[in-house]
VOGU-3710 file (C-alpha; in Angstrom, 3 decimals, decimal comma):
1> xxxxxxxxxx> 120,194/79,623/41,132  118,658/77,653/38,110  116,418/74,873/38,477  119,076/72,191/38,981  121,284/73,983/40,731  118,487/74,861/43,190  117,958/70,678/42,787  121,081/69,666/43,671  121,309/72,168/47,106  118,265/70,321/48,331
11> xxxxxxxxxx> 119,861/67,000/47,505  122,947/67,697/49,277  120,449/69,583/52,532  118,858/66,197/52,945  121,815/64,522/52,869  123,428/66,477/55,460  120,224/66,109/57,624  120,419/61,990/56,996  124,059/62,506/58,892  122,257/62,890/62,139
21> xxxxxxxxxx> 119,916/59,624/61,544  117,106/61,983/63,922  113,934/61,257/61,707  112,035/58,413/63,069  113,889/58,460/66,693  113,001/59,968/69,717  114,171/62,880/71,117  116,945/63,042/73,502  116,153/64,348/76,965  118,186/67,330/76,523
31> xxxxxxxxxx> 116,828/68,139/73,735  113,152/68,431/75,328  114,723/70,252/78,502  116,287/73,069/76,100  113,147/73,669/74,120  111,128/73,747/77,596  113,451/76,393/78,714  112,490/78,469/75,407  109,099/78,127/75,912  109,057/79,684/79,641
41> xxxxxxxxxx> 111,600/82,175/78,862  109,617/83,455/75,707  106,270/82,800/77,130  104,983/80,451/74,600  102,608/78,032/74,599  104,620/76,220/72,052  108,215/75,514/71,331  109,777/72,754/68,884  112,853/71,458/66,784  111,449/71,213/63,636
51> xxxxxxxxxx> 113,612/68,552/60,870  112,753/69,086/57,298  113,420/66,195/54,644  112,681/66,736/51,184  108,439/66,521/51,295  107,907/66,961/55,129  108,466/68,702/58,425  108,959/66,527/61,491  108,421/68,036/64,789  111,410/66,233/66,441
61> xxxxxxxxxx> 111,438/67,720/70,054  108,161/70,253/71,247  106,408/71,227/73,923  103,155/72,543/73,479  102,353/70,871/70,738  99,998/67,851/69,323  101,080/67,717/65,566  103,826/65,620/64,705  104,652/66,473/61,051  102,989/68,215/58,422
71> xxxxxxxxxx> 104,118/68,729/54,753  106,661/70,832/53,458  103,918/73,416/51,701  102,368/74,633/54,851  105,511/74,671/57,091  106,556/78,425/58,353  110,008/76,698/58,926  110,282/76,161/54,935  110,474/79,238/54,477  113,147/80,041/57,768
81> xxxxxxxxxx> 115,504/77,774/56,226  115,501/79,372/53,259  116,754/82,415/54,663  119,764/84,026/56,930  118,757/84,712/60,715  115,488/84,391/62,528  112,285/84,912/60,779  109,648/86,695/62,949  105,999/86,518/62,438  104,273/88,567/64,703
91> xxxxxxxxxx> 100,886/88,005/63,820  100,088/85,510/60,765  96,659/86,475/60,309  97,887/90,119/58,626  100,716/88,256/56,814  99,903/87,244/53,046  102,071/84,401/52,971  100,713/82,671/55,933  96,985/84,493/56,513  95,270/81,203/54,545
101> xxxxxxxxxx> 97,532/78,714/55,899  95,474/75,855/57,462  98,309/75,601/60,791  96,585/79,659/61,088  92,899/78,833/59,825  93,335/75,770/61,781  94,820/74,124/64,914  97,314/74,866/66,173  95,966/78,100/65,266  99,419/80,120/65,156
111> xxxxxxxxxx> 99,509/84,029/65,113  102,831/84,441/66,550  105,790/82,490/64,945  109,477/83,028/65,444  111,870/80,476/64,147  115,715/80,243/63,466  117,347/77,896/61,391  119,620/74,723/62,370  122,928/75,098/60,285  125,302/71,742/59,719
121> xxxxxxxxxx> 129,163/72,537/60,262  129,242/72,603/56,378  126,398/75,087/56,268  123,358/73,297/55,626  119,864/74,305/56,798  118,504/70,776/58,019  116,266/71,870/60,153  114,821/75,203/62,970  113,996/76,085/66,760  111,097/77,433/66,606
131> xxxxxxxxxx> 108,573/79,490/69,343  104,737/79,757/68,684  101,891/81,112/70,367  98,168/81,637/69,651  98,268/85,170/70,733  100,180/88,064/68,171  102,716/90,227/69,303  104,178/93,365/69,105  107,778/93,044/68,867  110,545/90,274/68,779
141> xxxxxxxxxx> 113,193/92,614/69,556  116,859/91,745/68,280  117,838/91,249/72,043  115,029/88,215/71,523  115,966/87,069/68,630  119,683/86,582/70,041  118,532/84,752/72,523  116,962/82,426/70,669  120,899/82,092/68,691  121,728/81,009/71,736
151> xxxxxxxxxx> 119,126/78,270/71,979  119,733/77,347/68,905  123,205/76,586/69,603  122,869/74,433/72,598  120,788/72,659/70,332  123,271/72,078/67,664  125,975/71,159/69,995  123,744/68,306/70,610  123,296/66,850/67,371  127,032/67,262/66,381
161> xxxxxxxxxx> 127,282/64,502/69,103  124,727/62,716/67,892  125,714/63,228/64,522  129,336/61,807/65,191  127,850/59,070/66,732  126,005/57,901/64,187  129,056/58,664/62,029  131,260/56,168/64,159  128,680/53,253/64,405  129,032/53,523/59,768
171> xxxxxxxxxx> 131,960/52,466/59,329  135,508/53,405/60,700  137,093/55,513/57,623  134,033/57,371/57,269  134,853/58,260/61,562  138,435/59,369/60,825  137,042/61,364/58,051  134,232/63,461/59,827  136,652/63,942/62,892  139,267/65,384/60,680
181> xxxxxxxxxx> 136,779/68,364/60,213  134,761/68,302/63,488  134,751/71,567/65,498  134,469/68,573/68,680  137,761/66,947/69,929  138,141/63,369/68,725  140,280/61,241/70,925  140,270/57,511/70,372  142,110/54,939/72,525  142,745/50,979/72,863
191> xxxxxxxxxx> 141,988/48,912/74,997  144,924/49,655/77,363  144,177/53,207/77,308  146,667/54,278/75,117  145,679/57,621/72,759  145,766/56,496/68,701  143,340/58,989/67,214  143,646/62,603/67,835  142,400/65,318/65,758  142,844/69,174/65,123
201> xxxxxxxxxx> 140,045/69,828/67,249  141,679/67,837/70,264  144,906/70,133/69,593  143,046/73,478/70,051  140,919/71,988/72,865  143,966/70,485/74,652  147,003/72,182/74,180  149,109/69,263/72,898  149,884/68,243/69,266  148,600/64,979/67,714
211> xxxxxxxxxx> 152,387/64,054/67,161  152,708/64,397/71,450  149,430/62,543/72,237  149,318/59,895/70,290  150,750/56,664/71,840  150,175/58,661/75,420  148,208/57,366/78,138  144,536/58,600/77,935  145,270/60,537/81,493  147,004/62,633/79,426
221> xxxxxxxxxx> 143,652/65,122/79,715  143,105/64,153/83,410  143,821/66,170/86,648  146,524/64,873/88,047  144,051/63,701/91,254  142,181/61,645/88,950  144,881/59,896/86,914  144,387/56,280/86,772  140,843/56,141/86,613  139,979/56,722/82,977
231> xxxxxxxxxx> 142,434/54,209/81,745  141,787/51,788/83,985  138,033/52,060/83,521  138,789/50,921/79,694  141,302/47,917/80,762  138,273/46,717/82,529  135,949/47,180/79,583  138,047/45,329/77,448  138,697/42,498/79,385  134,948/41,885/79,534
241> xxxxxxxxxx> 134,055/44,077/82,799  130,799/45,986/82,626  130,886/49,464/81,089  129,356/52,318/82,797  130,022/55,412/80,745  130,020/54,172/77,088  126,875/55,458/75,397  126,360/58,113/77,979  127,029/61,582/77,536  129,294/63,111/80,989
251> xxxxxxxxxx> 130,686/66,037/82,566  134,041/65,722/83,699  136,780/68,190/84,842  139,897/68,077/81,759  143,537/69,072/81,921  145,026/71,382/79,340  148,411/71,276/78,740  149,667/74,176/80,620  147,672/73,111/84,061  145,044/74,518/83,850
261> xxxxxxxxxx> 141,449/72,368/84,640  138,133/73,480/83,120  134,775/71,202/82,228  134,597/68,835/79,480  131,311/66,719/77,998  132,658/64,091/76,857  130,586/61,068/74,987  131,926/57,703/74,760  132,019/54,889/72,223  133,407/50,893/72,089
271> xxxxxxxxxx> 133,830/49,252/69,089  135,706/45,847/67,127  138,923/46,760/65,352  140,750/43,017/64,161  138,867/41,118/67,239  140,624/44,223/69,595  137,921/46,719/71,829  138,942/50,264/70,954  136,831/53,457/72,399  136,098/56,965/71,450
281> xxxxxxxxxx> 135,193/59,908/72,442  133,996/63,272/71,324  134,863/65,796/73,303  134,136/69,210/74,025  134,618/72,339/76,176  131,163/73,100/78,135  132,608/76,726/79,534  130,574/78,595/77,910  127,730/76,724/76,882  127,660/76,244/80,829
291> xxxxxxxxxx> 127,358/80,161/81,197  125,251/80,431/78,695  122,533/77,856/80,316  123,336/79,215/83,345  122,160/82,710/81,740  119,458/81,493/79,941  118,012/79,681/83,008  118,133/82,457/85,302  116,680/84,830/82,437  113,481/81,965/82,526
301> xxxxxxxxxx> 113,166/81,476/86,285  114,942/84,822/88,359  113,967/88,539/87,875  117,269/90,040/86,350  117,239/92,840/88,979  116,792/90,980/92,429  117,377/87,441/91,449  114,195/86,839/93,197  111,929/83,987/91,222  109,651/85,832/88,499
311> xxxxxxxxxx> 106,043/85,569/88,274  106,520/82,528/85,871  108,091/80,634/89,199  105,511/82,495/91,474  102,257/81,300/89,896  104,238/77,330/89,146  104,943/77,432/93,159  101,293/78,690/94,063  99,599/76,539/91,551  101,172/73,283/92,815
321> xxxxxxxxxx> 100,620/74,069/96,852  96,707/75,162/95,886  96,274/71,805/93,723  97,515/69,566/97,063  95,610/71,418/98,993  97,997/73,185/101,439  97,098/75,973/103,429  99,277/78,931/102,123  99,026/82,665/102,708  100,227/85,277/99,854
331> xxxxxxxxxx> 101,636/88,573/100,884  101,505/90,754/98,004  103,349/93,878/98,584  103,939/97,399/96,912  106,437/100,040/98,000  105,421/103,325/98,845  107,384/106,477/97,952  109,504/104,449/95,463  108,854/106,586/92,637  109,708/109,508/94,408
341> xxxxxxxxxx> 113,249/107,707/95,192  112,947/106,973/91,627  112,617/110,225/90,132  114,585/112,103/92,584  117,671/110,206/92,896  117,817/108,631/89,122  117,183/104,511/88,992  120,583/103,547/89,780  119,462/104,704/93,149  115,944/103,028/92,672
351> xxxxxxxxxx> 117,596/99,575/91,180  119,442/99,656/94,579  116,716/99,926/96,585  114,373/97,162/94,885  117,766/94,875/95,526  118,307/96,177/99,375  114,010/95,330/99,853  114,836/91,875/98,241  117,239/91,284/100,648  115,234/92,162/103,530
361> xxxxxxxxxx> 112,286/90,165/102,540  114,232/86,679/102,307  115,349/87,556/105,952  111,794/88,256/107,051  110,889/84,844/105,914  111,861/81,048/106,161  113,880/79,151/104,020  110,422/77,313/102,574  108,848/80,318/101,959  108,824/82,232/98,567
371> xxxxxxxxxx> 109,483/85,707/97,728  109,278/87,397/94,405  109,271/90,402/92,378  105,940/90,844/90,249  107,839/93,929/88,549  108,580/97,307/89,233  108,476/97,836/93,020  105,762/94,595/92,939  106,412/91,443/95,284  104,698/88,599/96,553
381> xxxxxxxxxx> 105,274/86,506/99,259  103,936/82,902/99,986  103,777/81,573/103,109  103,522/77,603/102,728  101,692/75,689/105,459  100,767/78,276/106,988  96,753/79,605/106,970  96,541/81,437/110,575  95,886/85,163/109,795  97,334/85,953/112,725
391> xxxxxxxxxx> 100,922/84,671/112,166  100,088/86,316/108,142  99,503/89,209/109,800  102,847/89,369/111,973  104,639/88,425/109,034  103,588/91,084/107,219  103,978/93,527/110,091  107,982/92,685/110,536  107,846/92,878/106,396  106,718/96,375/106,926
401> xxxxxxxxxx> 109,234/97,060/109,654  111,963/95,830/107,831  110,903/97,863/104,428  110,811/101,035/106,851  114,387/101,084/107,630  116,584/103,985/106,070  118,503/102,619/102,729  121,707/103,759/102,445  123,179/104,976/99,074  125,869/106,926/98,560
411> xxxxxxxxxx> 125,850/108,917/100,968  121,786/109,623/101,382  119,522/107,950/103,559  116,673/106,706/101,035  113,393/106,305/102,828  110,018/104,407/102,202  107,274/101,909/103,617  105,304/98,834/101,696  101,629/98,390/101,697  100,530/94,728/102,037
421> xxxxxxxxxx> 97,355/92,890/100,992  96,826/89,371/102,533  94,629/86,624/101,329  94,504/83,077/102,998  94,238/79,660/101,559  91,726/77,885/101,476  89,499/80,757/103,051  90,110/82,463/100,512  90,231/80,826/97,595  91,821/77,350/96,173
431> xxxxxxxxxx> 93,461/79,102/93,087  96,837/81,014/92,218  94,656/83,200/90,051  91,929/83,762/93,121  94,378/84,101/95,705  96,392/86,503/93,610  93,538/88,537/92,536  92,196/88,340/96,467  95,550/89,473/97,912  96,058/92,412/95,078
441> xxxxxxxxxx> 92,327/93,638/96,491  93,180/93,857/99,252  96,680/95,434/98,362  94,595/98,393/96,939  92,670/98,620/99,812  95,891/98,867/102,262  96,661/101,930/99,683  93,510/103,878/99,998  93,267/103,879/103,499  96,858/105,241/104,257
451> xxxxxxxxxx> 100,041/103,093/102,867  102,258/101,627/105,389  99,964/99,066/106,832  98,624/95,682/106,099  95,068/94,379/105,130  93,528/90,909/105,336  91,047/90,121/102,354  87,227/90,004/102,933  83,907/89,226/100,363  82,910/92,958/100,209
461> xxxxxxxxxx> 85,982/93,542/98,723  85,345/91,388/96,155  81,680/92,715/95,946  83,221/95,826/95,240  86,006/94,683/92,542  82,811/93,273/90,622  81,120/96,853/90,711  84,245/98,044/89,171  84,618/96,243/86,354  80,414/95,867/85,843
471> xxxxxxxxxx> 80,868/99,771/85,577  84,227/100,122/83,492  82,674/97,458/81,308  79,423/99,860/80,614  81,163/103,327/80,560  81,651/103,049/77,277  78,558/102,096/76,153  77,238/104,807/77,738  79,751/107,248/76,208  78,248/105,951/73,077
481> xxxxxxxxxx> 75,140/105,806/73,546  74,561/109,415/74,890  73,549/108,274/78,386  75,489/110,635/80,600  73,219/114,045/81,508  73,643/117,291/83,241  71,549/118,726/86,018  72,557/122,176/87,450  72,048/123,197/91,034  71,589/126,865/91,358
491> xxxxxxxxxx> 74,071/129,349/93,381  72,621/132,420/94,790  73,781/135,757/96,657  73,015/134,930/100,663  72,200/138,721/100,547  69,167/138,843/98,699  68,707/135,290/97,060  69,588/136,252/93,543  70,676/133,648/90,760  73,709/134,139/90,058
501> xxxxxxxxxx> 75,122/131,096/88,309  75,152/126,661/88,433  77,211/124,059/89,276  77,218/121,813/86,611  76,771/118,016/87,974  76,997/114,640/85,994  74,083/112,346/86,063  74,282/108,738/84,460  70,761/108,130/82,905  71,280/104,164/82,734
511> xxxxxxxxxx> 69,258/102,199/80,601  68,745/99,901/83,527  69,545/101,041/86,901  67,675/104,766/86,600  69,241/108,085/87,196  72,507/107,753/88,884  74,189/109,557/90,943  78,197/110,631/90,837  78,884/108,271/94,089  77,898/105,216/92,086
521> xxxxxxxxxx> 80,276/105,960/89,294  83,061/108,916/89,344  85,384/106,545/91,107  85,547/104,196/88,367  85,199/106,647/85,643  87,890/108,623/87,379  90,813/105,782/86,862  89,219/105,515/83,084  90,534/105,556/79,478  86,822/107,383/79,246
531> xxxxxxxxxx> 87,579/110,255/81,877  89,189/113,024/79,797  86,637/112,657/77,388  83,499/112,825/79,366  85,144/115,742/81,083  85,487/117,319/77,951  82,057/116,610/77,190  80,916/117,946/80,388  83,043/121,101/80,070  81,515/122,044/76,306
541> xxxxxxxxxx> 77,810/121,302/76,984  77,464/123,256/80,829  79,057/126,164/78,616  77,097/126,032/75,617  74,009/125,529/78,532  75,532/128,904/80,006  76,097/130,653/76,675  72,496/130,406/76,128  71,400/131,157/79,315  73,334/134,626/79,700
551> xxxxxxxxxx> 71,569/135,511/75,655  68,186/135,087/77,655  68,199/137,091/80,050  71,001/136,377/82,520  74,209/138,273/81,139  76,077/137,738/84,170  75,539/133,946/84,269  78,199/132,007/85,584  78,744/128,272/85,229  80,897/126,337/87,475
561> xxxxxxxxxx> 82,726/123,147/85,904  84,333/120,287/87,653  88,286/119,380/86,397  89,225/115,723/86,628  92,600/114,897/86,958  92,789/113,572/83,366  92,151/116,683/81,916  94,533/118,134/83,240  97,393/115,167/83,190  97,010/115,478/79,025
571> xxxxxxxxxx> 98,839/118,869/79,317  96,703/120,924/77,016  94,360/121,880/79,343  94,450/125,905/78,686  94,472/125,376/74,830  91,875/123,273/75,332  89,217/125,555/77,702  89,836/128,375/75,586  88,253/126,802/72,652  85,837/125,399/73,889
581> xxxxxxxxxx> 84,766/128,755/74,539  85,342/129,875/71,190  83,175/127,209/70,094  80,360/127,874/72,573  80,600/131,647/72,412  81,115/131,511/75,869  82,725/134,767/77,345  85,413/133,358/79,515  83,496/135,045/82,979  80,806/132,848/82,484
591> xxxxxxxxxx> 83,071/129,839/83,470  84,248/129,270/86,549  86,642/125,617/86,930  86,243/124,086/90,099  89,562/122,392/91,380  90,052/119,909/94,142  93,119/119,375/96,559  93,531/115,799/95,286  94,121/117,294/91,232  96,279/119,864/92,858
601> xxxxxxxxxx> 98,539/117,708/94,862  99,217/115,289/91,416  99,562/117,879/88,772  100,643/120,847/90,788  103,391/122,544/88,268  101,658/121,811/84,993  98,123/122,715/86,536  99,589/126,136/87,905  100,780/127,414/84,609  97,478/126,662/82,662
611> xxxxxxxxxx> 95,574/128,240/85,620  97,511/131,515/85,363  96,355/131,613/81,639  92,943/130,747/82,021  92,642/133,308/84,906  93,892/135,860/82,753  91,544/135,642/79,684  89,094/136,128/82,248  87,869/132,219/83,827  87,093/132,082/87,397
621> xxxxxxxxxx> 89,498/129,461/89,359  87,653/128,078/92,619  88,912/126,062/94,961  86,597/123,100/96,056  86,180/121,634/99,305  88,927/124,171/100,766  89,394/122,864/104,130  88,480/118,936/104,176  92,384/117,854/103,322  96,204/119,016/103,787
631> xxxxxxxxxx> 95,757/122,118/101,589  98,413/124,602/102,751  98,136/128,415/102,649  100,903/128,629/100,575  98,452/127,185/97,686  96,081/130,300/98,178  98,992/132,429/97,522  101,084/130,249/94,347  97,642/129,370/92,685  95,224/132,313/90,600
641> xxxxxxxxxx> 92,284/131,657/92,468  89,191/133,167/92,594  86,800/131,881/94,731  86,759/129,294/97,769  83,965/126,618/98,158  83,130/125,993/101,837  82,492/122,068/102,562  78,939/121,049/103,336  80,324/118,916/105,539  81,166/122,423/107,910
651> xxxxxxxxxx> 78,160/123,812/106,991  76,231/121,291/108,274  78,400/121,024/111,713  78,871/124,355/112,227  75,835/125,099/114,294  76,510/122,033/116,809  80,407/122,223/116,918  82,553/125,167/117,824  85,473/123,391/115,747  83,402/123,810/112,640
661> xxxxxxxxxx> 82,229/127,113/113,323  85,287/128,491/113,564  86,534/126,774/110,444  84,120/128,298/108,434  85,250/131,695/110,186  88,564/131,600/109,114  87,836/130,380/105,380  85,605/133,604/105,304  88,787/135,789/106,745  90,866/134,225/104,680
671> xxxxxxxxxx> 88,647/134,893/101,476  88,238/137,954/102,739  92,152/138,819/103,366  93,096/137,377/100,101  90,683/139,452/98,073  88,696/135,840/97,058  84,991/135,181/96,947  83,816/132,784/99,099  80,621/130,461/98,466  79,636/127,815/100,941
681> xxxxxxxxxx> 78,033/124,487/99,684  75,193/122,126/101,390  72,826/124,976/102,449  69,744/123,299/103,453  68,263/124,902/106,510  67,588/128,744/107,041  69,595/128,575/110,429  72,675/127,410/108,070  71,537/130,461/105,663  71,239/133,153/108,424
691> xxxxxxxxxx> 74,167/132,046/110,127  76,533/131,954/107,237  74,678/135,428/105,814  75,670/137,079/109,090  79,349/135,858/109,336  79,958/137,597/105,787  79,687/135,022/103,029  78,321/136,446/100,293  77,335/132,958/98,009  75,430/129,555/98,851
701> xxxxxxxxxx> 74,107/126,657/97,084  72,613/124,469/98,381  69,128/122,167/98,821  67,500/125,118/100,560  67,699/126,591/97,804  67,175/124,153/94,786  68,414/120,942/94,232  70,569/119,756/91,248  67,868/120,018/88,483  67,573/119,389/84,771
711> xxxxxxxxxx> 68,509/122,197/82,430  64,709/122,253/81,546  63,732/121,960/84,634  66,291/124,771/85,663  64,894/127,239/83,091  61,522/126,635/83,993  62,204/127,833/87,224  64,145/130,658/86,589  62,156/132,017/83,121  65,421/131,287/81,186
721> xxxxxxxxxx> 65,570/130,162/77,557  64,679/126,588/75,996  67,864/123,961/77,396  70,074/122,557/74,595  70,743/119,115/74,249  74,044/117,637/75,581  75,033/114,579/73,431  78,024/112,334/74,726  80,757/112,174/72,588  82,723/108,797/71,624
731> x> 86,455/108,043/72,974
//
C-alpha cells in the first residue's frame, strides 16, 4: 500500500474499534471468565484482550497481568494485527524483533507470546487474545493455535453485542443500519409486543420471513409452553412496571419455525420512539458456542481420556483444603503391568483400561473425595477430612482390590495391580507441593519393595530423596572434574593361587566426603543421564589398564567389566566394545563383561544379539550374582556365556547352612555340565577357600586374597608395569 493508503486503513481500523465504545470501560464479566479459561487451559501465567487505538495498546480484560496499556511501538499485538492468523513467539529473547523490547528486558518479562487477532464483521483488526508466559516454549502446535480461534470467537461474539448496543443507544437510523448487516438477529417490538423490526439475520436464525413476522406477536419465537410471557413482560414495562431483563444479557429456549426448540442469548434494549417505549433485542443461536465452551472447559479442567479432573484441578483442590487447614490424605497411585497391556494389546486396549481403573476408583471413594489422572497410568486420590492412616490405609487397600480385578476387552481378560504411596495432612506436610512430593516417595518406595501394595510416608524417606538429588546434583561435576577412579581386586586360580585377571570396581574420589564406595552412589548414577557415559569410561580405562598389564608380563590377563543397563539400552553396545578395543589394543580375551539378572530381565532380546557377537570375536560373557534372583536355566542355555560368578552372599553361608552349601554345589554342576567356568566371589577365610577348592571351583576373588586396590597399588603387588591414568570423560 502507499503511505496514504496505508493512512487511511488505520483511520478506518480505529474507527471500527470506536464502534464498540470498550476503551475507557470495564470489562464485562464474561469477558474476564473466557480469558481465565485460556490461561488454565494453556498454562499461562498471563492471558489478555488487548484493544489497539491509533498510539496505544489497552489491556481491556487480563489475568495475570499488572500493566494496563503501553504504546503502540513496544506492543507484540501491533505486529499480530498486522498479519493473518496467530502469531507465535516461542521464546522472545532469540527473536530480533522483540529480543530488546523493554516488555522482554523488563517486567512483565515475556519469553513466550502467542496472540490472535480480533476481526470486526467488516474485517478490521481492532484488537487480539493474547497468552503470555515468562517461561519459552517449544511448540504452539496448530491444534493450539485453533484453540485459541476458538477463544477468540467467544470473545467476538461478545463485543458484537456490545457493539450493537452501543450502536442502538446513537441514534435509531444508525440501529436499522448496522442490523441490516449484523450476522446477530435483530428483532424489535412495541410496547404491546408486537414484532416491527426484523432483519436478515432473524430470517436465517428463525425460519420466518420479515414480511411474516413483522406485525406478529413477539411469541412468535417462543415455545408454545412459554407463550404469553415475553409479551406480557413488555406490556408491563411500558406501562411503567419494573423491568427485569432489559440491559441483561439471557439464555432462553427459542422456537424455529418448523418446531423445533434450541438455545438463544438474547440481549435486551428500551428506548423513546414519539413519547412510545419500544424494545430490542439482539439475538443469537448459542448451540455451538455452548459446545464449544463446553469443550473448551472440559479441555481446562478434565483429562480428555477419563474425564477425571487434571492436575490443574488436583493441585487447585489440594491447595485450598491445605490453606484451611483440613486434614486430608493423598493416595497417589501407579498401575503395574500397564505397559505390558500397553504394548501387547495396542493402546486402544490400554485407553480402555485407564477408563475401566477410573471408574473403579470413583466407586472406591465418596462423593467429596477427589480422584484424578496425573497422566499416563498416574492418579491421585484425596481424601478430604480425613487424616487417620488407618482408614488411608483401608482405602487404599480396597483401591488395590478393585485395580486387581480382570478387565475385560474384547474378548481377553486384561490383568494388573496399582502401587500406592500415602502421605497424611498435616503430619505430613501443610502443602500440595509437600504432600505431593511426600506421597510420590513413598509411591516409589511401594515399587521397590514389590508393586501391589501400599506404603505410608515416613522422614527417612525424605532423608533419602535429599541424598538423591545431593548426588545427581554432583555427578556431573564429578564427571567433569575427573573424580571417579578405578581400583581392581585380583582373581586367582583356587588351585594354586595364581593371578589370573581383576575385577574392575568404581571408586568416587570426592572432593569432600573421601573415597566412596559403589553403595553410596551406583543407585543414583544408575537412573542417570551420566550412566552410559561413566560406563563407557569405565569400560575404556580397565582395558587400556589390562592392555598394559598383559605387555608386562601377564599375557593372559583378563579384566572383568561391569555393564549397566544404559549401555546396553543405547543399542550399540557390540559396535561399541569392539572399539574400544581397537582403541586400547586390547585383544578381545582380555575382557570379560560381567552381566547381572536385573540388565538381563530389561534388555533381554537386544542384549542377546550383541552378546553372541562379542562372544564370538573372542570376549568372555559372565554371569554375575547367578543364583541371588529369578534367573531361569533356560538363560544359561539362550545366552553365550562364559563364566558364572558365585554370590558372596553363599560363600559366606555355605559353611553354616546346608541350603547354601548345596547352592553353591549345583552352580558348580551346572558350570560344570554346561562347559562354563565358574568363579566364586567374597572369599575371605581359608575354610571358604578349602571348601570351595575341594568342591571343584577352579576361580575366587575375594578379601582373602586382596582387596579392591589401586592400579598402582595393584602393580606393586604383582611386579606389573607403571598404571595409566584414567581421566573421566564429559557427558
Amino acid at each position: 500500500m502507499r503511505p496514504r493508503t496505508l493512512l487511511l486503513a488505520e483511520e478506518a481500523r480505529v474507527a471500527a474499534l470506536a464502534e464498540y465504545d470498550l476503551l475507557g470501560s470495564p470489562p464485562a464479566p464474561s469477558f474476564t471468565h473466557i480469558i481465565a479459561l485460556a490461561a488454565r487451559l494453556f498454562q499461562v501465567s498471563s492471558a489478555f484482550v488487548s484493544l489497539l487505538d491509533s498510539e496505544r495498546q489497552v489491556f481491556h480484560a487480563k489475568v495475570g497481568l499488572d500493566l494496563c496499556e503501553t504504546s503502540r511501538e513496544v506492543a507484540f499485538c501491533s505486529h499480530t494485527i498486522a498479519q493473518p492468523g496467530t502469531l507465535v513467539v516461542l521464546d522472545a529473547t532469540l527473536d530480533p524483533r522483540f529480543h530488546v523490547n523493554p516488555l522482554v528486558t523488563g517486567p512483565p518479562h515475556i519469553r513466550f507470546y502467542a496472540g490472535i487477532p480480533l476481526e470486526t464483521p467488516s474485517g478490521h483488526a481492532v484488537g487480539t487474545l493474547c497468552l503470555v508466559d515468562a517461561q519459552p516454549r517449544n511448540t504452539f502446535t496448530q491444534a493450539d493455535q485453533q484453540l485459541l480461534r476458538q477463544f477468540a470467537d467467544l470473545i467476538l461474539d461478545r463485543m458484537e453485542l456490545r457493539r450493537l448496543e452501543v450502536a442502538r443507544r446513537a441514534s435509531q437510523s444508525r440501529f436499522e443500519h448496522i442490523a441490516s448487516t449484523s450476522p446477530d438477529g435483530i428483532v424489535c417490538a412495541d410496547a404491546q409486543g408486537f414484532i416491527t423490526i426484523w432483519n436478515t439475520a432473524a430470517e436465517r436464525l428463525f425460519g420466518h420471513t420479515a414480511a411474516d413476522a413483522i406485525g406478529r406477536s413477539i411469541d412468535l419465537i417462543v415455545p408454545e409452553r412459554m407463550r404469553g410471557g415475553h409479551g406480557g413482560g413488555l406490556r408491563r414495562v411500558a406501562g411503567g412496571g419494573q423491568p427485569r431483563l432489559v440491559g441483561k444479557i439471557v439464555e432462553l429456549p427459542a422456537c424455529h419455525a418448523d418446531g423445533t426448540e434450541f438455545p438463544i442469548e438474547l440481549s435486551l434494549s428500551q428506548w423513546h420512539e414519539d413519547g412510545r417505549i419500544a424494545f430490542g433485542a439482539i439475538v443469537r443461536d448459542i448451540r455451538e458456542r455452548r459446545a464449544n465452551e463446553e469443550r473448551l472447559f472440559r479441555l481446562a479442567h478434565l483429562d480428555p481420556l477419563t474425564e477425571l479432573p487434571n492436575r490443574a484441578v488436583l493441585r487447585e483442590r489440594l491447595s485450598a483444603i491445605t490453606a484451611a487447614a483440613r486434614p486430608v490424605a493423598v493416595l497417589m497411585l501407579d498401575l503395574d503391568g500397564f505397559k505390558e497391556i500397553n504394548d501387547g494389546h495396542g493402546h486402544a486396549a490400554g485407553d480402555a483400561v485407564l477408563r475401566e481403573v477410573a471408574a473403579r476408583l470413583l466407586r472406591s471413594i465418596r462423593p467429596t473425595d477427589t480422584a484424578s489422572r496425573l497422566g499416563g497410568d498416574e492418579f491421585v486420590i484425596l481424601l478430604t477430612d480425613l487424616g487417620d492412616p488407618l482408614r488411608a490405609a483401608a482405602v487404599a487397600e480396597a483401591v488395590i482390590a478393585a485395580i486387581a480385578k480382570p478387565v475385560e476387552y474384547e474378548g481377553q481378560m486384561l490383568r494388573l495391580g496399582a502401587s500406592v504411596g500415602i502421605a497424611l495432612s498435616p503430619t505430613h506436610g501443610d502443602s500440595a507441593d509437600e504432600l505431593l512430593s511426600c506421597a510420590d516417595l513413598t509411591l516409589y518406595q511401594a515399587k521397590s519393595e514389590g508393586r501391589h501394595c501400599y506404603r505410608m510416608f515416613t522422614p527417612v524417606l525424605r532423608q533419602e530423596a535429599q541424598r538423591i538429588r545431593t548426588c545427581r546434583d554432583e555427578l556431573g561435576r564429578a564427571l567433569e572434574r575427573g573424580e571417579f577412579v578405578l581400583h581392581y581386586q585380583p582373581q586367582v586360580q583356587l588351585r594354586d593361587g595364581a593371578l589370573i585377571g581383576a575385577e574392575a570396581l568404581i571408586r568416587w574420589q570426592h572432593p569432600e566426603r573421601g573415597l566412596l564406595a559403589p553403595g553410596a552412589f551406583l543407585d543414583v548414577l544408575d537412573g542417570s543421564r551420566y550412566a552410559a557415559s561413566v560406563g563407557d569410561w569405565v569400560l575404556a580405562t580397565a582395558c587400556r589398564q589390562a592392555a598394559r598389564w598383559r605387555e608386562a608380563g601377564a599375557p593372559e590377563f583378563r579384566i572383568g567389566v561391569n555393564l549397566c543397563s544404559a549401555q546396553v539400552q543405547r543399542g550399540d553396545l557390540a559396535e561399541r566394545v569392539a572399539a574400544t578395543l581397537r582403541e586400547t589394543n586390547l585383544h578381545p580375551p582380555g575382557l570379560e563383561l560381567e552381566i547381572t539378572e536385573t540388565i538381563v530381565l530389561h534388555h533381554d532380546g537386544v542384549l542377546v544379539t550383541a552378546l553372541r557377537q562379542l562372544r564370538a570375536a573372542g570376549v568372555g560373557i559372565a554371569f554375575d550374582d547367578y543364583g541371588t534372583g529369578y534367573a531361569s536355566l533356560s538363560l544359561l542355555k539362550r545366552f553365550p556365556l562364559t563364566r558364572l560368578k558365585i554370590d558372596r552372599s553363599f560363600v559366606t553361608g555355605m559353611l553354616t547352612s546346608e541350603q547354601d552349601l548345596t547352592i553353591v554345589r549345583s552352580i558348580l554342576q551346572l558350570g560344570h555340565g554346561f562347559k562354563l567356568a565358574v568363579i566364586a566371589e567374597g572369599i575371605e577365610t581359608e575354610a571358604e577357600y578349602m571348601r570351595l577348592r575341594a568342591k571343584g571351583c577352579q576361580e575366587g576373588q575375594g578379601y582373602l586374597f586382596g582387596k579392591p586396590m589401586p592400579a598402582d597399588v595393584f602393580a606393586a603387588h604383582y611386579g606389573l608395569a607403571p598404571t595409566i591414568t584414567g581421566k573421566s570423560v564429559t557427558a
